[in-house]
N, C-alpha and C positions, 0 to 999 in steps of 0.2 A: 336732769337738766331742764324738762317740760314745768317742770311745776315751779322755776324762777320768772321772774318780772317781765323778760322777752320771750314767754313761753308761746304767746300769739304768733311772732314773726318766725319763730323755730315749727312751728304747727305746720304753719304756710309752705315755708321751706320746705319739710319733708313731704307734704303733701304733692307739690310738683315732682320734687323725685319720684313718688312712688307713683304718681299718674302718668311719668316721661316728659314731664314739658321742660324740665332740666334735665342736665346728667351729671352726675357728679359719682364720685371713685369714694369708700372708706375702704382702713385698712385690715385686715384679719387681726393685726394687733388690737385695733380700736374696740372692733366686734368682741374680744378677748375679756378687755377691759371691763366692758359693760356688764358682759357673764359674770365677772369676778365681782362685781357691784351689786349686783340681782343677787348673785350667791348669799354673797358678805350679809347682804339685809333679808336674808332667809325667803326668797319672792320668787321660789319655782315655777308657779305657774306662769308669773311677768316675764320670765326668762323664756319660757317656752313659747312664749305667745310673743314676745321681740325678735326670735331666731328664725318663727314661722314665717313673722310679718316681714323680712330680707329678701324673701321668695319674691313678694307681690311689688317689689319696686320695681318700676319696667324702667326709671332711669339710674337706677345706683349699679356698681361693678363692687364687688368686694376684690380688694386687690392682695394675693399672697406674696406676701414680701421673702425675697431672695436674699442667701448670707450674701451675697455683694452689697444689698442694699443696708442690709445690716450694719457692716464695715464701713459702708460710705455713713451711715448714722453713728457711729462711732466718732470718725474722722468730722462731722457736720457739730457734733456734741462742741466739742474742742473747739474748733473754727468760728462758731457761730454764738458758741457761748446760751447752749441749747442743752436745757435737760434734755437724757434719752430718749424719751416720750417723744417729746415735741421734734429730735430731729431724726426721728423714723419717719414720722410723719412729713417733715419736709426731703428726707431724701426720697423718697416712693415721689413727692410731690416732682421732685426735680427730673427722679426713673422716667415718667410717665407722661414728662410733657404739659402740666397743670398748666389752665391759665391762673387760676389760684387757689389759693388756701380760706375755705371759708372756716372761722373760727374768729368767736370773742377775743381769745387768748391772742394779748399785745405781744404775748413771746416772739410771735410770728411778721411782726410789725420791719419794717427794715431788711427786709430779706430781698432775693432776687424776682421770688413768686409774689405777686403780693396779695394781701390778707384782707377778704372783705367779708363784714360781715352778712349774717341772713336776708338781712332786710334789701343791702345793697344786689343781690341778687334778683331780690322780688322787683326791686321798684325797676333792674334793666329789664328783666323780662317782660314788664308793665306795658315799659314804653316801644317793645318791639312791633 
Protein backbone atom coordinates (compact mmCIF):
# COMPACT_ATOMS: atom_id res chain seq x y z
CA UNK A 1 0.00 0.00 0.00
CA UNK A 2 3.22 2.43 0.75
CA UNK A 3 4.58 2.47 -2.53
CA UNK A 4 0.99 4.11 -4.15
CA UNK A 5 0.56 7.84 -4.91
CA UNK A 6 -0.64 8.70 -1.07
CA UNK A 7 2.24 6.68 0.12
CA UNK A 8 3.54 10.28 1.92
CA UNK A 9 0.24 10.81 3.91
CA UNK A 10 0.11 6.83 4.86
CA UNK A 11 3.87 7.40 6.03
CA UNK A 12 2.70 10.21 8.25
CA UNK A 13 -0.18 8.42 9.45
CA UNK A 14 1.54 5.43 10.73
CA UNK A 15 4.22 7.38 11.84
CA UNK A 16 1.82 9.11 14.69
CA UNK A 17 0.53 5.79 15.48
CA UNK A 18 3.67 4.36 16.11
CA UNK A 19 5.06 7.43 18.16
CA UNK A 20 1.35 7.61 20.25
CA UNK A 21 0.25 10.90 19.05
CA UNK A 22 -2.78 8.92 17.54
CA UNK A 23 -4.48 5.91 18.47
CA UNK A 24 -5.96 3.93 16.34
CA UNK A 25 -7.22 -0.18 16.76
CA UNK A 26 -6.36 -2.74 13.47
CA UNK A 27 -7.71 -6.06 13.27
CA UNK A 28 -5.81 -9.61 13.72
CA UNK A 29 -7.89 -10.24 10.61
CA UNK A 30 -6.09 -7.18 8.77
CA UNK A 31 -2.54 -8.19 10.36
CA UNK A 32 -3.52 -11.83 8.80
CA UNK A 33 -4.06 -10.32 5.60
CA UNK A 34 -0.81 -8.65 5.17
CA UNK A 35 1.04 -12.02 6.20
CA UNK A 36 -0.67 -13.72 3.58
CA UNK A 37 0.54 -10.83 1.08
CA UNK A 38 4.34 -10.78 2.17
CA UNK A 39 3.83 -14.74 1.90
CA UNK A 40 2.12 -14.77 -1.45
CA UNK A 41 5.08 -12.33 -2.86
CA UNK A 42 7.76 -14.75 -1.25
CA UNK A 43 9.07 -11.48 1.33
CA UNK A 44 10.01 -13.39 4.63
CA UNK A 45 12.20 -11.17 5.76
CA UNK A 46 9.39 -7.89 5.14
CA UNK A 47 7.14 -10.06 7.08
CA UNK A 48 9.23 -10.57 10.01
CA UNK A 49 10.33 -7.19 10.09
CA UNK A 50 6.23 -5.84 9.82
CA UNK A 51 5.24 -8.32 12.85
CA UNK A 52 8.29 -7.08 14.72
CA UNK A 53 7.56 -3.43 13.84
CA UNK A 54 3.45 -3.95 15.74
CA UNK A 55 5.53 -4.10 18.88
CA UNK A 56 6.96 -0.56 18.59
CA UNK A 57 3.47 1.25 17.97
CA UNK A 58 2.73 2.89 21.41
CA UNK A 59 -0.64 4.01 19.70
CA UNK A 60 -2.02 0.99 17.75
CA UNK A 61 -4.14 -1.93 19.76
CA UNK A 62 -4.39 -4.98 17.57
CA UNK A 63 -7.88 -6.11 18.16
CA UNK A 64 -8.94 -10.16 18.29
CA UNK A 65 -12.12 -10.32 16.91
CA UNK A 66 -14.80 -12.62 18.77
CA UNK A 67 -17.35 -15.24 16.75
CA UNK A 68 -20.05 -12.80 17.97
CA UNK A 69 -18.31 -10.14 16.05
CA UNK A 70 -18.01 -12.57 13.30
CA UNK A 71 -21.84 -13.22 13.14
CA UNK A 72 -22.42 -9.68 13.45
CA UNK A 73 -20.02 -9.55 10.09
CA UNK A 74 -21.92 -11.95 8.60
CA UNK A 75 -25.33 -10.27 9.35
CA UNK A 76 -23.46 -6.43 8.46
CA UNK A 77 -22.25 -8.43 4.99
CA UNK A 78 -26.16 -8.77 4.11
CA UNK A 79 -27.40 -5.41 5.54
CA UNK A 80 -24.79 -3.26 4.46
CA UNK A 81 -24.11 -4.66 1.11
CA UNK A 82 -20.33 -5.27 2.51
CA UNK A 83 -17.98 -7.86 1.29
CA UNK A 84 -16.73 -9.87 4.30
CA UNK A 85 -13.53 -8.23 4.50
CA UNK A 86 -14.96 -4.84 4.74
CA UNK A 87 -17.66 -5.81 7.23
CA UNK A 88 -15.49 -7.49 9.87
CA UNK A 89 -13.83 -4.62 9.78
CA UNK A 90 -16.79 -2.31 10.36
CA UNK A 91 -18.46 -4.74 12.92
CA UNK A 92 -15.20 -4.68 15.34
CA UNK A 93 -15.61 -0.90 14.30
CA UNK A 94 -19.21 -0.71 15.63
CA UNK A 95 -17.77 -3.68 18.83
CA UNK A 96 -15.43 -1.18 19.98
CA UNK A 97 -16.91 2.15 19.83
CA UNK A 98 -14.81 3.84 16.73
CA UNK A 99 -15.05 7.29 16.04
CA UNK A 100 -14.04 6.07 12.62
CA UNK A 101 -12.92 4.18 9.97
CA UNK A 102 -9.75 5.42 8.42
CA UNK A 103 -9.57 3.85 5.00
CA UNK A 104 -9.34 4.92 1.05
CA UNK A 105 -11.85 2.21 0.61
CA UNK A 106 -15.47 4.25 -0.41
CA UNK A 107 -17.06 0.67 0.71
CA UNK A 108 -16.99 2.43 3.94
CA UNK A 109 -18.60 5.62 2.70
CA UNK A 110 -22.37 5.82 4.05
CA UNK A 111 -22.11 4.02 6.99
CA UNK A 112 -22.98 4.85 10.60
CA UNK A 113 -19.04 5.24 11.56
CA UNK A 114 -17.84 7.40 9.25
CA UNK A 115 -14.70 6.98 6.85
CA UNK A 116 -11.86 9.40 6.80
CA UNK A 117 -9.24 9.26 5.17
CA UNK A 118 -5.19 9.43 6.32
CA UNK A 119 -4.58 12.78 5.54
CA UNK A 120 -8.01 14.07 7.30
CA UNK A 121 -6.54 12.66 10.42
CA UNK A 122 -3.14 14.50 10.03
CA UNK A 123 -4.49 17.77 9.12
CA UNK A 124 -7.12 17.45 12.68
CA UNK A 125 -4.27 16.55 14.64
CA UNK A 126 -2.36 19.69 13.00
CA UNK A 127 -4.86 21.93 14.05
CA UNK A 128 -4.99 20.78 17.77
Amino acid sequence: MLSRRRKDECKLFLKMLRDGEILGTVTDFSVHSIMVLLDRLNRPEKLKTFLLSLTGYRGLAVHYTSIAEEVRAVELAREKKLDIDDALQYAVALSIGADAIVSFDEDFSNLEIPRLEPVEIIDKRKSH
